[in-house]
C-alpha positions, -999 to +999 in steps of 0.1 A: -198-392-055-222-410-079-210-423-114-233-421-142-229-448-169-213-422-192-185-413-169-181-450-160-178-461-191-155-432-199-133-445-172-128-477-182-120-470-221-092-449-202-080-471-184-078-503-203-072-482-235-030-478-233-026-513-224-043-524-253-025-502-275+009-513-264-002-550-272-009-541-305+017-520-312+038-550-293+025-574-314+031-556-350+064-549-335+074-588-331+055-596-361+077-568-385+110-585-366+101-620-373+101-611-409+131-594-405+150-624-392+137-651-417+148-623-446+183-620-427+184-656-422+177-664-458+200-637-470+228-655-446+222-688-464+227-673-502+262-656-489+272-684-475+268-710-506+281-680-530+308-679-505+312-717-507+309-716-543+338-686-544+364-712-523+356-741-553+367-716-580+398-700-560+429-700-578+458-708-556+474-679-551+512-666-561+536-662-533+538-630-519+569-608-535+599-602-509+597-564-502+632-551-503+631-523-474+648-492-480+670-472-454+677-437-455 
């Protein structure tokens, strides 16, 4: 069987095509999850120093009211 350049050529774009595409779409897919984790990671460190900031401002807090319990 004889290839013609065409067919060849034809060949190779399928063959080398899906690999390339899963890179890319591999790469766009740890690039969009990068940026997910420095936005969760910078979101982490404003709760935590509103949280900090929270425990400076606490009140201390009443004792908790004896609960008489009722039997029928």
């Amino acid at each position: 069987m004889v290839w013609d350049e065409t067919g060849l050529l034809l060949f190779l774009l399928w063959l080398l095509l899906p690999p390339l595409y899963a890179v890319a779409l591999g790469r766009a897919y740890v690039r969009r999850c990068s940026e997910m984790l420095h936005r969760t990671a910078t979101i982490r460190d404003e709760l935590l120093d509103l949280m900090e900031g929270l425990e400076g401002v606490r009140e201390p807090c009443a004792p908790p009211e004896v609960l008489i319990s009722v039997r029928r």
